[in-house]
C-alpha positions as CSV (number, residue, x, y, z in Angstrom):
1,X,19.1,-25.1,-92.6
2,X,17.2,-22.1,-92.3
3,X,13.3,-20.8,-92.2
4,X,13.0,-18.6,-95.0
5,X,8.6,-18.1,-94.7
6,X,5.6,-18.7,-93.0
7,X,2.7,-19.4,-94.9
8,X,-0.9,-19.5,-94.6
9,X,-3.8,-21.3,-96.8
10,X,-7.7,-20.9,-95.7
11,X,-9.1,-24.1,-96.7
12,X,-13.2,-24.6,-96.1
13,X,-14.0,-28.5,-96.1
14,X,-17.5,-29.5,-96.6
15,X,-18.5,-32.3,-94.6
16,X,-20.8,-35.3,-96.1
17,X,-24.5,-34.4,-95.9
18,X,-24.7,-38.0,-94.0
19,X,-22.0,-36.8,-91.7
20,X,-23.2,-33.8,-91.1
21,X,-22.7,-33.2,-86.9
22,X,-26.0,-31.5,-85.8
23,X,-26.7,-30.3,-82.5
24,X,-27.9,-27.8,-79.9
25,X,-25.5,-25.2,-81.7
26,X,-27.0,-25.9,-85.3
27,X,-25.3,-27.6,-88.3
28,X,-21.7,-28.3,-88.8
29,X,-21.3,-28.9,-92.5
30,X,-18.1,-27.1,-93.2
31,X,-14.9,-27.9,-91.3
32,X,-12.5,-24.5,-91.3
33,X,-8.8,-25.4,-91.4
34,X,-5.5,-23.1,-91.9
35,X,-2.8,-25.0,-93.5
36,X,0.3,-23.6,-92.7
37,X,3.6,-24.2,-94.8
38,X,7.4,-23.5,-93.1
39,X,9.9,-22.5,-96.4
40,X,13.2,-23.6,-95.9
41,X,16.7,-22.5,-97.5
42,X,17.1,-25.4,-98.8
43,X,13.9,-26.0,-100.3
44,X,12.2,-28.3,-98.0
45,X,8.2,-27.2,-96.8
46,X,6.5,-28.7,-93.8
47,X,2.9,-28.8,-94.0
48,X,1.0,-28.5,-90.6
49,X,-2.7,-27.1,-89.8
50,X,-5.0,-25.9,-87.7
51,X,-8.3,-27.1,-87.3
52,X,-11.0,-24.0,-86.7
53,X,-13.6,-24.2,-84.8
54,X,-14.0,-21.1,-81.9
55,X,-16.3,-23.8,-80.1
56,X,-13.2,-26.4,-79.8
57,X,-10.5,-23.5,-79.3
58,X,-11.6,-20.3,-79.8
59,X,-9.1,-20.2,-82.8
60,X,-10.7,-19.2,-86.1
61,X,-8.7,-18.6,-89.6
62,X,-8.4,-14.7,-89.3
63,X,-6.9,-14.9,-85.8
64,X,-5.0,-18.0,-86.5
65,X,-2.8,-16.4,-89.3
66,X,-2.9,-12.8,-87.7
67,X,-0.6,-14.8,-85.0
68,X,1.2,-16.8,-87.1
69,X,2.3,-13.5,-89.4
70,X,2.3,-11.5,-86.8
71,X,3.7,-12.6,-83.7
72,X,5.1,-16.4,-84.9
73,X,6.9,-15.6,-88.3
74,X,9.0,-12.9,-86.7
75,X,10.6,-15.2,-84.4
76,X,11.1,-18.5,-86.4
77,X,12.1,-16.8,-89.9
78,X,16.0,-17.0,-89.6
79,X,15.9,-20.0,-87.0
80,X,16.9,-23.6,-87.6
81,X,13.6,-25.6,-88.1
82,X,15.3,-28.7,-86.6
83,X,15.7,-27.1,-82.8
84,X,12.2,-27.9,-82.4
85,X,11.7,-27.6,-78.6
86,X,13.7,-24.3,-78.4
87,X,11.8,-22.8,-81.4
88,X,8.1,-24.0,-79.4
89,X,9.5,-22.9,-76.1
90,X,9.9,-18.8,-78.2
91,X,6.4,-20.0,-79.2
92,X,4.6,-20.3,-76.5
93,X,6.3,-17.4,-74.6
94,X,5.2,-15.2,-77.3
95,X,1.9,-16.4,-77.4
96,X,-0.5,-17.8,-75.0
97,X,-3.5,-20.1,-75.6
98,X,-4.1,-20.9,-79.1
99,X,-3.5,-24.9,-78.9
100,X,-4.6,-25.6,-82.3
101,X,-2.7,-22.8,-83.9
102,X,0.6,-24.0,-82.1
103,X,0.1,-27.1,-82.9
104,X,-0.1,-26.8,-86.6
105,X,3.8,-24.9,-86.0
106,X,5.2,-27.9,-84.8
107,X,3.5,-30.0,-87.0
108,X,5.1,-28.7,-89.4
109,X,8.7,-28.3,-88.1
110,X,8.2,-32.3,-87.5
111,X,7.6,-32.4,-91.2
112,X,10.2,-30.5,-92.0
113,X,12.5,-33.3,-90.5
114,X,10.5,-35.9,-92.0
């Protein structure tokens, strides 16, 4: 099995007014995730995502998929989706902080598995 594409999906979440979190840094009423979706050859997709919130990670949508297109896609398109601990050692040599965009990557190559 194979990686054949990386996607990305901005998703916006709105939040209960009754759950609303409010605090010293205002409102929080819409929760900003990235889904992200590994293609296989053999037509199996694992779904992962990132939750965004700079104040949690400093991870937002924009910069989460620039890495994940730009820096991520390029090393795991091609690769077998099962050697999960190789494939997230290339990730996190290639790119450093970014917890929450990582994350949602292996997510999704456990998914893949199932």
């Amino acid at each position: 099995m194979k990686i054949t594409k990386i996607e990305t999906i901005p998703v916006q979440v709105p939040i209960h007014p009754q759950r609303a979190i409010r605090g010293g840094r205002g409102s929080h009423t819409v929760s900003p995730f990235l889904l992200v979706k590994i293609h296989t050859d053999e037509d199996i997709i694992g779904l992962g995502e990132v939750s965004c919130t700079p104040v949690w990670s400093g991870e937002d949508q924009v910069t989460s998929a620039h890495f994940i297109h730009n820096l991520l896609a390029p090393l795991l398109v091609g690769q077998d989706p099962t050697q999960i601990e190789r494939l997230m050692r290339q990730v996190n040599r290639a790119v450093a902080n970014n917890p929450f965009t990582k994350s949602a990557i292996e997510m999704a190559l456990w998914d893949i598995l199932g």
